[in-house]
C-alpha positions in Angstrom: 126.0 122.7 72.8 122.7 121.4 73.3 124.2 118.1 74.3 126.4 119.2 76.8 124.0 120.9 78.4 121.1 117.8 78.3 124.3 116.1 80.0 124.9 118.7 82.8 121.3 118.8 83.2 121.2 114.8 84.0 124.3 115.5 86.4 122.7 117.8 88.6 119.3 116.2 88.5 121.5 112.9 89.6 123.4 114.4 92.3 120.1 116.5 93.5 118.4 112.7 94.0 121.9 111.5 95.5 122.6 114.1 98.1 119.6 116.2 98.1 116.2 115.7 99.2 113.7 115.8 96.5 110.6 115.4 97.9 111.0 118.5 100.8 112.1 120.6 97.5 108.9 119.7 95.8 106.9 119.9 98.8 108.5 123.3 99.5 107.3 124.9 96.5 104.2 122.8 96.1 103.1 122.8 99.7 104.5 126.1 101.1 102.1 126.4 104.3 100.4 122.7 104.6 101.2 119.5 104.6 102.1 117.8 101.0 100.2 114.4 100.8 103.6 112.4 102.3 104.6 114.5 104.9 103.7 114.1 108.5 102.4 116.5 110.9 103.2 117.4 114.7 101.3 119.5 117.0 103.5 121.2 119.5 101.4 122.8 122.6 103.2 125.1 124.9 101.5 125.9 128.3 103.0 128.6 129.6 104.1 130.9 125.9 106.6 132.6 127.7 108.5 129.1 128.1 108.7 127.3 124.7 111.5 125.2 126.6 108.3 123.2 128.3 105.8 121.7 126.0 104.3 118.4 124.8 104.1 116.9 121.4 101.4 114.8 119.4 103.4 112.9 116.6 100.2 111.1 115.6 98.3 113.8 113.8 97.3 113.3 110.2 96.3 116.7 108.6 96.7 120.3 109.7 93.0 120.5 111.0 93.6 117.6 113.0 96.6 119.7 114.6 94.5 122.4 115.4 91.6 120.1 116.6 94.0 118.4 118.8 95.7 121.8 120.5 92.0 123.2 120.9 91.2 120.4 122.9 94.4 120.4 124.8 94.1 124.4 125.4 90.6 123.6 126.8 91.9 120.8 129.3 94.5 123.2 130.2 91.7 126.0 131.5 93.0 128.3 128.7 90.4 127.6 125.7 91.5 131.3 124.7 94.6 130.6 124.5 95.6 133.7 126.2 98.5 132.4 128.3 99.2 128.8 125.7 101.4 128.6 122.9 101.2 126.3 119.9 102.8 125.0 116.5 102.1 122.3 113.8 104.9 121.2 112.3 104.9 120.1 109.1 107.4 117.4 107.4 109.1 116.7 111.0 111.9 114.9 111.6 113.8 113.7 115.0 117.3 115.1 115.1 119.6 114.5 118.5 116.5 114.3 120.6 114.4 117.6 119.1 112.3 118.0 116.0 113.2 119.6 113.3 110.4 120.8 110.6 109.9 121.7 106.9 108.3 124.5 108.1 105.6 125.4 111.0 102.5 127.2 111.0 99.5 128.2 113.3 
């Protein structure tokens, strides 16, 4: 019995590499609110949070501090350092799916 189950063990660790996706499972449990060491980040910055239609994107970023450094920054060009009327995300383990991003998971 023991074999059988090493064996069905193997298989679903074989199909899990084949059709899943291994590292965003590990970095899902490992990393549930920042950015495992292989992920990438992107800061979203909404001008106007009543419009998340309308925003700009830095795909550059390296870390979730840099996120936050670079939407303080932009809030502060934007004559809204409080961020009382602005909007923002960082996106963590992004991809580009038919033109839009989609995210591990996103946090402030």
């Amino acid at each position: 019995m023991k074999v059988v189950a090493a064996w069905v063990a193997f298989f679903a660790l074989i199909l899990w590499i084949a059709i899943g996706n291994p590292l965003n499972t590990i970095a899902t449990v490992a990393y549930p609110k920042s950015a495992a060491p292989w992920e990438n980040v992107v800061a979203f910055y909404y001008p106007d949070k009543t419009d998340l239609t309308r925003g700009t994107q830095n795909r550059e970023i390296t870390s979730l501090e840099a996120c936050r450094t670079w939407i303080v920054t932009t809030a502060a060009r934007s004559n809204d350092p409080a961020m009382l009327t602005t909007d923002y995300e960082c996106g963590i383990g992004c991809k580009r799916v038919a033109g839009t991003y989609e995210c591990r998971t996103t946090v402030k």
